[in-house]
OpenMM code with the backbone's topology and positions (N, CA, C; nanometers):
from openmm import Vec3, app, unit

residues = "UNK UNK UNK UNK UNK UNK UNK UNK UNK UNK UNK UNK UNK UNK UNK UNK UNK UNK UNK UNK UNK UNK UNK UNK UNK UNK UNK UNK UNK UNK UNK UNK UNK UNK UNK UNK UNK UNK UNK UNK UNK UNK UNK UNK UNK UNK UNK UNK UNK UNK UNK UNK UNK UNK UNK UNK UNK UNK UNK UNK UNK UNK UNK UNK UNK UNK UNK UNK UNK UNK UNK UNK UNK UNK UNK UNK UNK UNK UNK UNK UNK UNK UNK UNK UNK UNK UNK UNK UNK UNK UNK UNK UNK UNK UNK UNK UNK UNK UNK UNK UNK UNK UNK UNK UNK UNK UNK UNK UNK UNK UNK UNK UNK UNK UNK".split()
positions = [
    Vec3(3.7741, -4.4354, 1.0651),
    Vec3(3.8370, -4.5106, 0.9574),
    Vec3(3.7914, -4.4524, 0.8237),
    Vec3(3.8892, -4.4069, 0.7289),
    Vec3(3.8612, -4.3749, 0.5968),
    Vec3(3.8065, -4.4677, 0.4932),
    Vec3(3.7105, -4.4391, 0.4675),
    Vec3(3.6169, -4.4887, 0.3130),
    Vec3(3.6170, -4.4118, 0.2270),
    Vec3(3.5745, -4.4724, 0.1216),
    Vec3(3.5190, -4.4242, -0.0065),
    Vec3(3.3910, -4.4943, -0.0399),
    Vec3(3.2761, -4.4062, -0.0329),
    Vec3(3.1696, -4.4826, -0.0594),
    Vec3(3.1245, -4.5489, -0.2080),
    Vec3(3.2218, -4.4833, -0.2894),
    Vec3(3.2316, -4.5346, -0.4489),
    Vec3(3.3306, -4.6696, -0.4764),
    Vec3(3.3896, -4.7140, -0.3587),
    Vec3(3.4812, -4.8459, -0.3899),
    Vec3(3.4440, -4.9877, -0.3668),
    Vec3(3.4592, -5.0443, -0.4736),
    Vec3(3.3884, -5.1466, -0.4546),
    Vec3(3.4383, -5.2689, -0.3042),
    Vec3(3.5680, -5.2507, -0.2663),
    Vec3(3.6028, -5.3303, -0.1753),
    Vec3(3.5945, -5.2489, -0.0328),
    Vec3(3.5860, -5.0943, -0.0506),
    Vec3(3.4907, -5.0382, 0.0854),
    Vec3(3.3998, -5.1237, 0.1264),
    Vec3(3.2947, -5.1720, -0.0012),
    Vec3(3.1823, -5.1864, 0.0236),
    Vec3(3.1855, -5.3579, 0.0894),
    Vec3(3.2488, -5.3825, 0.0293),
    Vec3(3.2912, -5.5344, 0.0475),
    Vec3(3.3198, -5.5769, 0.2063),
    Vec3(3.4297, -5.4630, 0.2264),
    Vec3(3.4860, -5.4583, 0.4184),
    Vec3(3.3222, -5.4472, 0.4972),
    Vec3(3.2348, -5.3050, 0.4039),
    Vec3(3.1391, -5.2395, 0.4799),
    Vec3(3.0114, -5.3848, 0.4893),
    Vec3(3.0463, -5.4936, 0.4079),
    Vec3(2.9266, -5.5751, 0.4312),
    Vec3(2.7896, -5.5321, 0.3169),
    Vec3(2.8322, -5.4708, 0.2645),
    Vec3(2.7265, -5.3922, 0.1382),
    Vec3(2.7397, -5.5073, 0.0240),
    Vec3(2.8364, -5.5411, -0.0192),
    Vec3(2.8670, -5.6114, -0.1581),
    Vec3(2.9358, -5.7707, -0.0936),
    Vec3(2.8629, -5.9075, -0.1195),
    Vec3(2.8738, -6.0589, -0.0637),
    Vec3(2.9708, -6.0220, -0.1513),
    Vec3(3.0523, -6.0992, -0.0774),
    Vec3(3.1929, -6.1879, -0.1333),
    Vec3(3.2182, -6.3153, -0.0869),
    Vec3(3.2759, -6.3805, -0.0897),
    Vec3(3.3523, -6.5009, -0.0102),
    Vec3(3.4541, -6.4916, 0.0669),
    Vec3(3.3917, -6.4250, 0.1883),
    Vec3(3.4907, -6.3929, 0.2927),
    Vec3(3.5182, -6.5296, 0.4014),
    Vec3(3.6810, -6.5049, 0.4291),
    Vec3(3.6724, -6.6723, 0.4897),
    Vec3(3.7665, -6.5869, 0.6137),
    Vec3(3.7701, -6.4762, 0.6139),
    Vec3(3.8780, -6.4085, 0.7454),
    Vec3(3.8389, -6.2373, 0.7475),
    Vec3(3.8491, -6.2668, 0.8632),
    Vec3(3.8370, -6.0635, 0.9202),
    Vec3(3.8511, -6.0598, 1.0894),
    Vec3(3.8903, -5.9518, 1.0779),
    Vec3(3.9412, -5.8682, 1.2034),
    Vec3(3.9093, -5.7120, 1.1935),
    Vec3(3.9431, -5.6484, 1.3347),
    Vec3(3.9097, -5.5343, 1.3373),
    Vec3(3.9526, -5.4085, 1.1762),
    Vec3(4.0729, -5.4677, 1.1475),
    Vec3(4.1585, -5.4211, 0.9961),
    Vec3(4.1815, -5.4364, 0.9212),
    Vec3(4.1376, -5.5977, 0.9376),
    Vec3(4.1674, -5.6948, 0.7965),
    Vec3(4.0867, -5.7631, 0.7098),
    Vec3(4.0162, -5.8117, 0.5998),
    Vec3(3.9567, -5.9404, 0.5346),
    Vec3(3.9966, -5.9692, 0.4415),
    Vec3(3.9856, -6.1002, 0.4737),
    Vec3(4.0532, -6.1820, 0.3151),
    Vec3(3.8980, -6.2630, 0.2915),
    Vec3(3.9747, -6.2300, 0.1089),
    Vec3(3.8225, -6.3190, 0.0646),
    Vec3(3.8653, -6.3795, -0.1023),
    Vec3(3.7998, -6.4760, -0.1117),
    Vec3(3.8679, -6.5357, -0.2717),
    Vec3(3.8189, -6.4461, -0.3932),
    Vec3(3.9238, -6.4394, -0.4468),
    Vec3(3.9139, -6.3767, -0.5916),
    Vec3(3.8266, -6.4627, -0.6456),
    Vec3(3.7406, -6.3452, -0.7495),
    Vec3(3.6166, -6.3696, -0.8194),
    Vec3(3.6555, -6.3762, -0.9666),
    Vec3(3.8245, -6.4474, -0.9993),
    Vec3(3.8445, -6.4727, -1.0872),
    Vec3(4.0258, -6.5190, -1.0505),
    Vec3(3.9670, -6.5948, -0.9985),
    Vec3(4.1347, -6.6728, -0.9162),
    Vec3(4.2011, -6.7296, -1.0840),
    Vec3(4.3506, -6.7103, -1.0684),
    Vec3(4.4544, -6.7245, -1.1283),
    Vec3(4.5477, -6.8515, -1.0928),
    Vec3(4.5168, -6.8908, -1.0099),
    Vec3(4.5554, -7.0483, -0.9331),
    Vec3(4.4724, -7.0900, -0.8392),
    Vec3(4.4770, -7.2451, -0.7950),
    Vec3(4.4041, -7.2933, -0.6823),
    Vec3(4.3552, -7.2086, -0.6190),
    Vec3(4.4968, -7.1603, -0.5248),
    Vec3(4.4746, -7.0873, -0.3733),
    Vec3(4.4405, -6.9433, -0.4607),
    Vec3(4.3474, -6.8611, -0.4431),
    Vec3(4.3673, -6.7280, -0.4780),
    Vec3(4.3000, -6.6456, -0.4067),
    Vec3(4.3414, -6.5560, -0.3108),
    Vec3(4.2442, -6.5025, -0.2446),
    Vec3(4.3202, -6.3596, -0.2121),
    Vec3(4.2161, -6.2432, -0.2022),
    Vec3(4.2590, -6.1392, -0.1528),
    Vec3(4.3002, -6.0760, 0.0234),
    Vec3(4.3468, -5.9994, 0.0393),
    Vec3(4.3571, -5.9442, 0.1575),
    Vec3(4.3551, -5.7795, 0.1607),
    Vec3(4.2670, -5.7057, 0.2385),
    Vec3(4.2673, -5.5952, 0.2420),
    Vec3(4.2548, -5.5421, 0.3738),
    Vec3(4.2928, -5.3906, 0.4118),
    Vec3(4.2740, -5.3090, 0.5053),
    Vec3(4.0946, -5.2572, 0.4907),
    Vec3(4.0925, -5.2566, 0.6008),
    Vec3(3.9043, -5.1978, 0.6100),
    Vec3(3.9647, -5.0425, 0.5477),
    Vec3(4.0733, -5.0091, 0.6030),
    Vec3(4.0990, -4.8603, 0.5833),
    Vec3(4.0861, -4.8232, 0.4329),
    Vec3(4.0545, -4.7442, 0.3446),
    Vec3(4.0312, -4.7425, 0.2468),
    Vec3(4.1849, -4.6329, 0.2129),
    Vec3(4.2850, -4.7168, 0.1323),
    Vec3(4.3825, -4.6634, 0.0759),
    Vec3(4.3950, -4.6937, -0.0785),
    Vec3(4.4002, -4.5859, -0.1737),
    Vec3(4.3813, -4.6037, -0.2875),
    Vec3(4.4767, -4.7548, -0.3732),
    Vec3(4.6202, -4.7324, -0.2858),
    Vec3(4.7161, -4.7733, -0.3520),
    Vec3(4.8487, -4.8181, -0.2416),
    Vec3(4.9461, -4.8557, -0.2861),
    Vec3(5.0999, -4.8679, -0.2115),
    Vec3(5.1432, -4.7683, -0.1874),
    Vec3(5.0800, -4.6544, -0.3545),
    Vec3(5.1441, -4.5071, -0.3073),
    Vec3(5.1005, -4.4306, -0.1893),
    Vec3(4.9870, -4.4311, -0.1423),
    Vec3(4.9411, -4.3700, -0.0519),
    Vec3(4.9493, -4.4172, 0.0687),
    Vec3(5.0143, -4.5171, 0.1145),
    Vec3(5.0926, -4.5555, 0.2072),
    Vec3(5.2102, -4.4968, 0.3011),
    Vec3(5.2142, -4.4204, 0.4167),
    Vec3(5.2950, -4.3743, 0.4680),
    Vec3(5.3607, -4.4755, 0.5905),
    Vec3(5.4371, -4.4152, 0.6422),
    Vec3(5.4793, -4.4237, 0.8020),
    Vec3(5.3993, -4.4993, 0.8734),
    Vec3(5.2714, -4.4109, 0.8691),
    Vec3(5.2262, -4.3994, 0.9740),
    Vec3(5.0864, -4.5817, 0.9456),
    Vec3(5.1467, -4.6180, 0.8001),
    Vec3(5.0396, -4.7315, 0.7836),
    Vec3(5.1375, -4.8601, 0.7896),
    Vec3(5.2517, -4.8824, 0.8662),
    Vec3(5.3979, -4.9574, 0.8460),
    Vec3(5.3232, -5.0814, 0.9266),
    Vec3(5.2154, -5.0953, 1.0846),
    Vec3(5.1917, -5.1735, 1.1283),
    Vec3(5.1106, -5.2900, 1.0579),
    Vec3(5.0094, -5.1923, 0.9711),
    Vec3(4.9053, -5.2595, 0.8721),
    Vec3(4.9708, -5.3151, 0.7897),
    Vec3(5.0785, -5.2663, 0.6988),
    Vec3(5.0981, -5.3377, 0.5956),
    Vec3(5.2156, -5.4759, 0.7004),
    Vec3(5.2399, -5.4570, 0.7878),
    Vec3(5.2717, -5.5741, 0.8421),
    Vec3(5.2059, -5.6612, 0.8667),
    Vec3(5.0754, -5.6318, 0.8931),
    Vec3(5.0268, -5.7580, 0.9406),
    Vec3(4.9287, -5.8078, 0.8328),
    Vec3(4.9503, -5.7550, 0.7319),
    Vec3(4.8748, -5.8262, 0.5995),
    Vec3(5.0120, -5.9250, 0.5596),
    Vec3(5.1242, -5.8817, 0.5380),
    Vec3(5.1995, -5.9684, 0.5197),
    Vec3(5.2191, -6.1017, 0.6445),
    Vec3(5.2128, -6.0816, 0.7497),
    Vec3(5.2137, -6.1365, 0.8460),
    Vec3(5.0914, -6.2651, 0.8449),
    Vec3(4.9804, -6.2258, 0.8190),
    Vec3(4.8748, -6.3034, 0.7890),
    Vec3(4.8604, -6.3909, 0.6807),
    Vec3(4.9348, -6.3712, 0.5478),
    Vec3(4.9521, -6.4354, 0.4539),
    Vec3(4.9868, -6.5761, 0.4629),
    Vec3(5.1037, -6.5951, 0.4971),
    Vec3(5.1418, -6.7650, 0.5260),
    Vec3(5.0469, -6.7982, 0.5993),
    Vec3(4.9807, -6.7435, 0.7079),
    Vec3(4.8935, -6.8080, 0.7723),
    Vec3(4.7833, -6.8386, 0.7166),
    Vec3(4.6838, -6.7906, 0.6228),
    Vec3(4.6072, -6.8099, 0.5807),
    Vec3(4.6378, -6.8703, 0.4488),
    Vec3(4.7057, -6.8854, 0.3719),
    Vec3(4.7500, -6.9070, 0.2534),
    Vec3(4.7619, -7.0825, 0.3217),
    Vec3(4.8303, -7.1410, 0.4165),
    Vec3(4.8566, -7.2586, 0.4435),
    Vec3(4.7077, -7.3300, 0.4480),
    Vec3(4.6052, -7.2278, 0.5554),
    Vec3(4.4811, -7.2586, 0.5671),
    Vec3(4.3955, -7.3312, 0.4262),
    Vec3(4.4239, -7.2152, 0.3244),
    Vec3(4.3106, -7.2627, 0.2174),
    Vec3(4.3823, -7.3297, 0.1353),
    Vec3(4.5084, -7.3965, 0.1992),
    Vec3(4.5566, -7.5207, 0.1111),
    Vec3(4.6961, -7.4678, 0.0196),
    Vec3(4.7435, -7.3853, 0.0386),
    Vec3(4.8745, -7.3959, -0.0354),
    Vec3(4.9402, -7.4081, 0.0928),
    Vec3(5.0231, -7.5700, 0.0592),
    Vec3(5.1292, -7.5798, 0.1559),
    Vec3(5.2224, -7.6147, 0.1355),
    Vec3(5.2637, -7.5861, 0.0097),
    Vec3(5.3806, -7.6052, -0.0737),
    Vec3(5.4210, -7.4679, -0.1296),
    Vec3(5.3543, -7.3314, -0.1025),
    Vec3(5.4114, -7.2090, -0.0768),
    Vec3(5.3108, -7.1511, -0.1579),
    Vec3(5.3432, -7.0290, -0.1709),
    Vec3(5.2689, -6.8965, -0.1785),
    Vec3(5.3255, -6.7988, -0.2514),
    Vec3(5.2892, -6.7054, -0.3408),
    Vec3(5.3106, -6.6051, -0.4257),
    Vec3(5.2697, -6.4506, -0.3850),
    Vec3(5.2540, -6.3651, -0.3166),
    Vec3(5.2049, -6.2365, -0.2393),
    Vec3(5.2615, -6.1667, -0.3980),
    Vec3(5.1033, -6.0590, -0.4236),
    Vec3(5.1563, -5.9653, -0.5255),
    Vec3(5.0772, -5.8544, -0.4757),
    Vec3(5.1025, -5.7344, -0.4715),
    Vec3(5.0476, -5.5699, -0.4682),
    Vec3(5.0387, -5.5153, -0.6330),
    Vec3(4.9724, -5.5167, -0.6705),
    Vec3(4.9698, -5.4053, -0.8102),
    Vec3(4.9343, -5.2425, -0.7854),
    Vec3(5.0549, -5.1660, -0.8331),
    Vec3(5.0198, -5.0221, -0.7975),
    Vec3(5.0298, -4.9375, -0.9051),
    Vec3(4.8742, -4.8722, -0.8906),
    Vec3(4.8924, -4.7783, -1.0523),
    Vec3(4.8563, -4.8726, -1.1673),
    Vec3(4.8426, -4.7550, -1.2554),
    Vec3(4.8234, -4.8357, -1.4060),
    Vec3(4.9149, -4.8901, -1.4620),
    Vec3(5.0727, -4.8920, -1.4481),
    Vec3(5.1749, -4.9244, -1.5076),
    Vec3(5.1671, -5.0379, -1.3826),
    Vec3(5.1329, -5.0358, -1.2546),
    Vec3(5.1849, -5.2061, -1.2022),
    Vec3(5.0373, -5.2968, -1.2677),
    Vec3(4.9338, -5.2558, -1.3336),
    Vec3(4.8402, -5.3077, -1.3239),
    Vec3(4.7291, -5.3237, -1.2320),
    Vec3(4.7316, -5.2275, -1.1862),
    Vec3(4.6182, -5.2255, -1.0401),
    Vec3(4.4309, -5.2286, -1.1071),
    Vec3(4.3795, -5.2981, -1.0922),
    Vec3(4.2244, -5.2675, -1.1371),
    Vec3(4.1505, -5.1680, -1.0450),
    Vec3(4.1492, -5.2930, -0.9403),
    Vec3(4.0870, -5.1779, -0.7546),
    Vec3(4.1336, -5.0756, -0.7153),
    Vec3(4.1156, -4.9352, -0.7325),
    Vec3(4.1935, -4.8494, -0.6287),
    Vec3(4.1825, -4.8784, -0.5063),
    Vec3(4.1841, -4.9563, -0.4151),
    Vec3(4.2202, -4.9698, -0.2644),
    Vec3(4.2821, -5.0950, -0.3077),
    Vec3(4.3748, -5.0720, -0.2118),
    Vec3(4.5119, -5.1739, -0.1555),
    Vec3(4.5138, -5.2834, -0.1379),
    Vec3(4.5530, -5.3742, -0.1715),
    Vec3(4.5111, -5.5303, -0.1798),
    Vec3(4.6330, -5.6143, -0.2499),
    Vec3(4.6147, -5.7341, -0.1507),
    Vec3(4.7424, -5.7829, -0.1843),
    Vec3(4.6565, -5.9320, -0.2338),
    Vec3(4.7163, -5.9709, -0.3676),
    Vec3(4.6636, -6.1366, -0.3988),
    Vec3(4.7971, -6.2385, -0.3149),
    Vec3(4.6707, -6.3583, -0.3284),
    Vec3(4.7828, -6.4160, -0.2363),
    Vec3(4.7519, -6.5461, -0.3141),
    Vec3(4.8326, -6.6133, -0.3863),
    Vec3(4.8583, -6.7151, -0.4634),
    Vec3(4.9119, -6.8582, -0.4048),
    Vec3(4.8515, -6.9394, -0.4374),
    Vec3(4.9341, -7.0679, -0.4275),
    Vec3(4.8711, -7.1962, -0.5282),
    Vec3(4.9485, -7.3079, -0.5214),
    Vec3(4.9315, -7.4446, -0.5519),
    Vec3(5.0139, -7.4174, -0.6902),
    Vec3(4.9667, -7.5260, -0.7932),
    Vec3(5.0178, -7.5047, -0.9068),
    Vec3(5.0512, -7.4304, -0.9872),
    Vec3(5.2091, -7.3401, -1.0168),
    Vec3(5.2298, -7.2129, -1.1036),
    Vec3(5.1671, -7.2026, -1.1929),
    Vec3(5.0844, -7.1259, -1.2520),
    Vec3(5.0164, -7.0940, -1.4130),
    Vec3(5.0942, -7.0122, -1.4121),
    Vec3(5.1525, -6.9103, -1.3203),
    Vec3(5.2264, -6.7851, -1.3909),
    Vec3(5.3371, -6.8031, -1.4737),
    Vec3(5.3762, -6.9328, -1.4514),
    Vec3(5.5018, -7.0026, -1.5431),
    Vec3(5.4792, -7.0379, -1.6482),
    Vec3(5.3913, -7.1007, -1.6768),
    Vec3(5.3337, -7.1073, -1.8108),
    Vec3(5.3339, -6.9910, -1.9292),
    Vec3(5.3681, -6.9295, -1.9453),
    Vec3(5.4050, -6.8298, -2.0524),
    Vec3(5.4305, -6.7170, -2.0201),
] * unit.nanometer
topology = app.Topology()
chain = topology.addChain("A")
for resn in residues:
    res = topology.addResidue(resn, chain)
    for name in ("N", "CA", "C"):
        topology.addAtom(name, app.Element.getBySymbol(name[0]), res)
């Protein structure tokens, strides 16, 4: 499995850097944002260390399924059950901070509506 030993959410998958992890699997962890934007806010990532969406091929079509796949499920878990918001930021023009791949997963009350 590809790392980067300079990323901070490598380190995060690798167990190096505490987070608030509330889910993992052999490919997956989700853990709450350390600066949530609504109620529900929590991340989801591949252990695999991919910079971005761009670097996403073919051959990563199962993974990014089952991050989406996992979303409602866990998103219902930590209490949004009145729905959910899934965002990817890619690059500096989508706003990406993390270079590895990560999807926020939003719910409860819109703030994004608010202005």
């Amino acid at each position: 499995m590809s790392t980067d030993h300079n990323c901070i959410f490598c380190k995060i998958a690798a167990g190096q850097i505490p987070a608030k992890k509330f889910y993992e699997d052999d490919e997956l962890i989700a853990f709450h944002d350390i600066r949530p934007a609504a109620p529900v806010h929590f991340l989801v990532i591949p252990k695999l260390h991919l910079a971005s969406l761009n670097e996403a091929g073919p051959e990563h079509a199962a993974l990014l399924g089952r991050m989406l796949e996992l979303a409602p499920k866990l998103a219902r878990e930590q209490g949004a059950t009145n729905g959910f918001r899934t965002v990817i930021n890619t690059g500096p023009d989508g706003g990406q901070e993390v270079y590895h791949l990560h999807m926020h997963v939003m719910g409860g009350p819109r703030p994004w509506k608010q202005g």
